[in-house]
C-alpha positions as CSV (number, residue, x, y, z in Angstrom):
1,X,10.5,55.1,52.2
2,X,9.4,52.0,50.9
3,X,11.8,49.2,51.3
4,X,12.9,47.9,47.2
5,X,13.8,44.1,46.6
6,X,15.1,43.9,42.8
7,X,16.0,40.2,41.0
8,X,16.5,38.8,37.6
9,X,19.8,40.2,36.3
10,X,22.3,37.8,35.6
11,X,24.9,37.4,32.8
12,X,23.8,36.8,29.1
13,X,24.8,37.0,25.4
14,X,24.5,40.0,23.4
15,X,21.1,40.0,21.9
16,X,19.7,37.8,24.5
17,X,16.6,38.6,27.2
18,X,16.0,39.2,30.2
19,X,13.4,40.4,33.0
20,X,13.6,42.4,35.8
21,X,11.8,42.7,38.5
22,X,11.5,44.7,41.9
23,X,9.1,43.8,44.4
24,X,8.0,46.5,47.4
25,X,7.4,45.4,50.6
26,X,5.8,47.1,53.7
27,X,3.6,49.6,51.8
28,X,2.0,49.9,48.7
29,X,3.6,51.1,45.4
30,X,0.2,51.6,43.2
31,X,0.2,55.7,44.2
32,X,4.0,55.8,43.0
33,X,5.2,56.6,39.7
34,X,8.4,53.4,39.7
35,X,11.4,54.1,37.6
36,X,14.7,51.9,36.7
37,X,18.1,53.2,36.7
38,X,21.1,51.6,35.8
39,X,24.8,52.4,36.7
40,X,28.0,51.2,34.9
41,X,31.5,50.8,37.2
42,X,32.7,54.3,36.9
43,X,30.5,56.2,35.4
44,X,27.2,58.2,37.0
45,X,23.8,56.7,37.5
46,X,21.4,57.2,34.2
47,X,18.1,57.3,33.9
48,X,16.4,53.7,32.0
49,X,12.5,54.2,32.1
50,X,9.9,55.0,34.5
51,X,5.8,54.6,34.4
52,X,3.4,56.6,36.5
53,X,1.3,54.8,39.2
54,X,-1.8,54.2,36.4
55,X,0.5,52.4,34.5
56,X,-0.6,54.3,31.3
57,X,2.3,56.8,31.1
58,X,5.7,55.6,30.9
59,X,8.9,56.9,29.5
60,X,12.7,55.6,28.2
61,X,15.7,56.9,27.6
62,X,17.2,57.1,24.1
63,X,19.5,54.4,24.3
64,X,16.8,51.8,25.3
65,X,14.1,52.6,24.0
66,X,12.7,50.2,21.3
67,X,14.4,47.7,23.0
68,X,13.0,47.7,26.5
69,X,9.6,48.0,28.3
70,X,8.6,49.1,31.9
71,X,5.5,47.0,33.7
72,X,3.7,47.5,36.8
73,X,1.7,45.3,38.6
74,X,-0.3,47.2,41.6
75,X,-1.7,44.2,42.9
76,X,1.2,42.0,43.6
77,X,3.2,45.8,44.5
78,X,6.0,44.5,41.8
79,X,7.5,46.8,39.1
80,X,9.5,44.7,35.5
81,X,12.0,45.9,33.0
82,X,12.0,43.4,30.3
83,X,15.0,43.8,28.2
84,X,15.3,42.6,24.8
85,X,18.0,42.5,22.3
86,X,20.7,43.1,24.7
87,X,24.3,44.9,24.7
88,X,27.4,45.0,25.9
89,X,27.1,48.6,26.4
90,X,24.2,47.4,28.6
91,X,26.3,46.0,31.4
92,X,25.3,47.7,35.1
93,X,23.8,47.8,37.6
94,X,20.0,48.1,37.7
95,X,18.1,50.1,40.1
96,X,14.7,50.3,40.9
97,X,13.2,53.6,42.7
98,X,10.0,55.0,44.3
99,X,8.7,58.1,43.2
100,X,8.7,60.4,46.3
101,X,5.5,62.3,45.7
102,X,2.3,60.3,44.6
103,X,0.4,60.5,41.4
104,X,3.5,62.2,39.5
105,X,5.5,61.4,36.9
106,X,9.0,61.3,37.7
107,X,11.7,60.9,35.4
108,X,15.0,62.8,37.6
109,X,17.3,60.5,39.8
110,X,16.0,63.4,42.6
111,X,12.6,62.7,42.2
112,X,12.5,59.3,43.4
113,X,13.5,59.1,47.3
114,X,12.9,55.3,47.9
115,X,15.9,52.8,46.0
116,X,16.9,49.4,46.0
117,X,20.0,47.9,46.1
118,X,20.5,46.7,42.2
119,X,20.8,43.9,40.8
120,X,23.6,43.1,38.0
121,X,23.2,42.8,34.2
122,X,26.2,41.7,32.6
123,X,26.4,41.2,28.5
124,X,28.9,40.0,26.6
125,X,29.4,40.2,23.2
């Protein structure tokens, strides 16, 4: 397992910005597909985007997509979610996650075995 360090959420205004980021520490990321999840209170964990290890493959869910973009950076073993035009409905927590097999793509909550602890996104409208 690869211990996760996520940082950036905070509390905006709908339609506002902001960047995510999760930094690994201990070993290296760049083999790892790198996903974001995001869970609201009371409801289940959902799937936001992930990107494979090249960094040319990544995927989103419906309701972000457009609006969102996944980022890697191998070198400095950091993955991003920036986040544009935010909503309300976009309050959670964010999660960042390690693939658990290399050179995949991984888009199930069960396919990613290393997790951080979150960081909170709050929008208002």
């Amino acid at each position: 397992q690869v211990p996760l360090v996520e940082s950036g959420g905070g509390l905006v205004q709908a339609g506002d910005s902001l960047r995510l980021s999760c930094a690994a520490s201990g070993s290296s990321i760049s083999r790892y597909a790198m996903g974001w999840f995001r869970q609201a209170l009371g409801k289940e964990r959902e799937f936001v985007a992930t990107i494979n290890w090249r960094a040319n493959n990544a995927h989103y869910s419906d309701a972000v997509r457009g609006r969102f973009t996944i980022a890697r950076d191998n070198a400095k073993n950091t993955v991003y979610l920036q986040m544009n035009t935010l909503k309300p409905e976009d309050t959670a927590v964010y999660l960042c996650a390690a693939a658990s097999q290399p050179f995949t793509i991984a888009t199930r909550s069960s396919q990613f075995g290393s997790w951080g602890q979150g960081t909170q996104v709050t929008v208002s409208s």
